[in-house]
C-alpha positions in Angstrom: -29.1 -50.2 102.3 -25.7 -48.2 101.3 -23.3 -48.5 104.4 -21.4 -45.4 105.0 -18.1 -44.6 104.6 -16.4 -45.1 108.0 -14.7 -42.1 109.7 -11.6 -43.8 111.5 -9.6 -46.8 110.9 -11.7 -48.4 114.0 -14.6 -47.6 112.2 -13.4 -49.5 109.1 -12.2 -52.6 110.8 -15.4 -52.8 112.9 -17.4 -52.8 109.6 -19.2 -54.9 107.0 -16.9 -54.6 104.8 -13.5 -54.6 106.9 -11.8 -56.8 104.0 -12.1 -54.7 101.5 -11.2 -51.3 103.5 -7.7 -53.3 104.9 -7.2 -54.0 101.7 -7.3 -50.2 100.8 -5.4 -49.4 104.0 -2.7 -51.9 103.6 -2.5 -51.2 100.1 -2.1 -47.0 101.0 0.8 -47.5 103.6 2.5 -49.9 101.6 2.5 -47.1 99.2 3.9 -44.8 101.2 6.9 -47.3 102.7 7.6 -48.2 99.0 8.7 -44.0 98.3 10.3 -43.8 101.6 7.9 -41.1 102.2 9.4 -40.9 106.2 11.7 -41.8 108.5 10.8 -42.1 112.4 12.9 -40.3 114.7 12.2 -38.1 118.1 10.1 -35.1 118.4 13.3 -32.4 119.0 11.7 -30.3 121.8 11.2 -27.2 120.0 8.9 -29.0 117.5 5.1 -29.7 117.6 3.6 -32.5 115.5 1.0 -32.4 113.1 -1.8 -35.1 113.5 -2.6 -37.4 110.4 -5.9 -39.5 110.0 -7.2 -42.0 107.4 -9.9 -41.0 104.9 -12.3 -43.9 103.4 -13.8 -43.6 100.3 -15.5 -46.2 98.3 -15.3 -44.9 94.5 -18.7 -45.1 92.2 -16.7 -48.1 90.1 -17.1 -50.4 93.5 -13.0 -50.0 94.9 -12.3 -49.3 98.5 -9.6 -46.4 98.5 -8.1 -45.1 101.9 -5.8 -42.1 102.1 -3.6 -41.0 104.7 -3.5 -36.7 105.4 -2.0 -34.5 107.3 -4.0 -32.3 109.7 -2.2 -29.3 107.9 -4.1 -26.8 109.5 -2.3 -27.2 113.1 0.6 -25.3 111.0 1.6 -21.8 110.4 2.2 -19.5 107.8 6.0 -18.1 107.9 6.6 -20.4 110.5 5.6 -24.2 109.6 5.5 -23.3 105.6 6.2 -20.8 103.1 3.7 -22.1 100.6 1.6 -24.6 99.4 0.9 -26.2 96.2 -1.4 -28.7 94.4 -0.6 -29.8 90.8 -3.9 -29.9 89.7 -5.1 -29.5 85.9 -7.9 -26.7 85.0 -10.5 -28.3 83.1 -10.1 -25.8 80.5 -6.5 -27.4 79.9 -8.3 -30.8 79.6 -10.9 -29.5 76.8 -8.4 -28.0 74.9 -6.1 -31.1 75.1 -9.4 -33.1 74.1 -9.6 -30.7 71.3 -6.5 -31.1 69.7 -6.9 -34.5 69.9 -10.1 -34.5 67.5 -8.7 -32.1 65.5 -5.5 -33.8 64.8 -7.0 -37.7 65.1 -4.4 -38.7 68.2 -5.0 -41.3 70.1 -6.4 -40.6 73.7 -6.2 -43.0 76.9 -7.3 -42.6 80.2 -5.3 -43.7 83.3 -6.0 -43.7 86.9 -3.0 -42.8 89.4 -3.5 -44.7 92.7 -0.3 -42.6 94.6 1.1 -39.7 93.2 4.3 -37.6 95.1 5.9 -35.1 94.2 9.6 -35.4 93.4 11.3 -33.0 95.2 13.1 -32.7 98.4 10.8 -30.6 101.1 12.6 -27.1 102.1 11.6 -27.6 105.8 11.6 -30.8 108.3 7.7 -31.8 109.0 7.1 -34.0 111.9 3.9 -36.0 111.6 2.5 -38.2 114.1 2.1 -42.0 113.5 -1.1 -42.7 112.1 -3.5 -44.6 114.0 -3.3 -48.5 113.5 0.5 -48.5 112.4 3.0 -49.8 114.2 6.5 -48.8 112.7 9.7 -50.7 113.1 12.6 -48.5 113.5 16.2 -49.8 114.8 14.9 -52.6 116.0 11.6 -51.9 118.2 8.2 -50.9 117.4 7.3 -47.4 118.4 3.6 -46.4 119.6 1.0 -44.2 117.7 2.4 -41.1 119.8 5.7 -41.3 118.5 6.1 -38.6 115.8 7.5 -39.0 112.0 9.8 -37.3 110.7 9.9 -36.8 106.9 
């Protein structure tokens, strides 16, 4: 029997295979502590937070990946954002790339990003909560899971 991908961190600690999805978590955060991807400071009061929560996915090749999003939708257009983006290449791109490659006898190889950002500096502040089962160290004490990022 398959054993299902867990919907929280609790869930993935609590099951069968809680090595293998800490390995993906721990793996994910330190990630996203490597790129400096935030820096934890107080909520001003003016601001809301956006929740975060982990996503567990065990790939058809047998790894354990865990991802950490933003609960996006809890922001506004105009207000939160002015516009989104996602660099993502149309398969038509790929075939043609694939094409020219046959045609012209170049060398093709495959690669498989584990953390892609994007390198630019946001236009706006976003405050995210901490995710669930991290306890950040910031000027010399730990802060709870309700204590927002910035980043």
């Amino acid at each position: 029997m398959e054993e299902l991908e867990p919907e929280t961190l609790t869930d993935a600690v609590n099951s069968a295979a809680r090595v293998q999805w800490k390995m993906a978590w721990e793996s994910e955060f330190r990630s996203l502590a490597d790129n400096n991807t935030w820096l934890v400071e107080p909520l001003p009061s003016d601001r809301t937070a956006v929740g975060c929560r982990w996503i567990f996915k065990k790939k058809g090749d047998g790894r354990y990946k865990a991802r950490l999003v933003a609960k996006g939708y809890s922001q506004k257009a105009g207000i939160a954002y002015e516009q989104t983006f996602a660099p993502v290449a149309k398969f038509a791109t790929i075939r043609v790339h694939l094409a020219l490659a046959c045609e012209s006898n170049w060398k093709v190889r495959g690669m498989d990003v584990k953390t892609a950002f994007l390198n630019s500096e946001p236009e706006e502040t976003v405050y995210m909560q901490i995710p669930e089962g991290l306890s950040v160290p910031a000027a010399g004490f730990t802060v709870d899971s309700q204590q927002p990022l910035a980043y």
